[in-house]
GUVEXTI-113984 format. One line per 3 residues: number of its first residue (from 1); their letters; for each residue z, x negated, y negated of C-alpha. Coordinates in pm, 1 decimal. Example, Ala and Ser with C-alpha at 12.3 -4.5 7.8 and 13.67 -1.06 7.14 Angstrom:
GUVEXTI-113984
1	as	780.0 -1230.0 450.0 ~ 714.0 -1367.0 106.0
END
This chain:
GUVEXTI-113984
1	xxx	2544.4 -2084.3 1115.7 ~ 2303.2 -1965.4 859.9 ~ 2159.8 -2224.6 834.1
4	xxx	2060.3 -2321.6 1184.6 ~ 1939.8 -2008.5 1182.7 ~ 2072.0 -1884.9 1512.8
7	xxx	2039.0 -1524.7 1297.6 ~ 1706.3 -1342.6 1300.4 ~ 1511.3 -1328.0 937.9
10	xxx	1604.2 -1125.4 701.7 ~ 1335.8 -905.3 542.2 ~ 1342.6 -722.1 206.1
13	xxx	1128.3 -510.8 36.8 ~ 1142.0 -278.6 -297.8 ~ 999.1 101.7 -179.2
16	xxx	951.4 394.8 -349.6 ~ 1001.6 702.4 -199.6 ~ 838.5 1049.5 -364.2
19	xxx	1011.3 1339.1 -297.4 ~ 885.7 1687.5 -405.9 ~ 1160.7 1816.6 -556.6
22	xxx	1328.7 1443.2 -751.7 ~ 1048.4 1245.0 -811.8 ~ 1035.9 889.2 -715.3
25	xxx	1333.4 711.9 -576.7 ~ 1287.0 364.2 -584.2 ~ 1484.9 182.8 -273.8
28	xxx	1540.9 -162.4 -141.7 ~ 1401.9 -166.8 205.9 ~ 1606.4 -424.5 414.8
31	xxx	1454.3 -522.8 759.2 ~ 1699.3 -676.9 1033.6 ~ 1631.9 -790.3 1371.0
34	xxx	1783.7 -852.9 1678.8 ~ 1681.6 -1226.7 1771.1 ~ 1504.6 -1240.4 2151.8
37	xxx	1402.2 -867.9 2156.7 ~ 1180.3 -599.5 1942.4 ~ 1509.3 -431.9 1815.5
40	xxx	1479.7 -365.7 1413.5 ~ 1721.9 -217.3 1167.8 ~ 1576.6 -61.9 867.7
43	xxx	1840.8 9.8 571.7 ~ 1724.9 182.4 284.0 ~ 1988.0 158.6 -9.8
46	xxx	1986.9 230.6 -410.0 ~ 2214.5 79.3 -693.0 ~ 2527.4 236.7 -747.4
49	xxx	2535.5 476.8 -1075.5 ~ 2104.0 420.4 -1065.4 ~ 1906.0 702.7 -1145.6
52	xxx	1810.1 694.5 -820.0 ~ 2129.0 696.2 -682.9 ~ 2189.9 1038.0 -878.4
55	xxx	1889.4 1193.9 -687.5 ~ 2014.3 1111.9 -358.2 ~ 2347.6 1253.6 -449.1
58	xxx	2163.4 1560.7 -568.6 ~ 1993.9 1611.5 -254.3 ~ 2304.6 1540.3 -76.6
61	xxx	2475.7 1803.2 -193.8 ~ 2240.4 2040.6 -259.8 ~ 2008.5 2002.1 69.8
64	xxx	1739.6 1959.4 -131.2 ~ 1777.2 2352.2 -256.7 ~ 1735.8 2468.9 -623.7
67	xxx	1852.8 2783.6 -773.4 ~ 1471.9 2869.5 -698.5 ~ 1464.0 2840.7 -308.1
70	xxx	1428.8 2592.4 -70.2 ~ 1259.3 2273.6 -113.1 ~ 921.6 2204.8 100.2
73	xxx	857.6 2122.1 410.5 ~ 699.8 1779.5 511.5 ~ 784.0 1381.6 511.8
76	xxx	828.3 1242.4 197.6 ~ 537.6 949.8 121.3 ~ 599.7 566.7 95.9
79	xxx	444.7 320.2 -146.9 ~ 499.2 -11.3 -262.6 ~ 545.0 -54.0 -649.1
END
């Protein structure tokens, strides 16, 4: 089946995300698509036991809150490395 490619492409991508209160957070970015319509499915994932899985746990648990207050508002920003 995969190979007659009756499944739409799959598209991958290395991000990094910079948050304000954890830095960057490097992520693969994994595109998939629903074949015969504009439906995409964007899946951002890190390594298990990365660094960068420790700052998403981090901000898991603490909301994004340090002993020092809340973090800031606003979107975090998107670059490729």
């Amino acid at each position: 089946m995969w190979d007659e490619g009756t499944v739409g492409p799959h598209v991958s991508a290395r991000k990094t995300v910079v948050h304000p209160q954890v830095g960057e957070v490097i992520c693969d970015c994994d595109v998939l698509t629903v074949p015969g319509c504009d439906i995409r499915l964007v899946v951002y994932t890190v390594a298990a036991g990365s660094a960068d899985a420790e700052k998403l746990e981090f901000l898991r648990v603490t909301g994004g809150v340090h002993a020092d207050g809340p973090a800031p508002s606003g979107p975090g920003l998107f670059s490729t490395p």
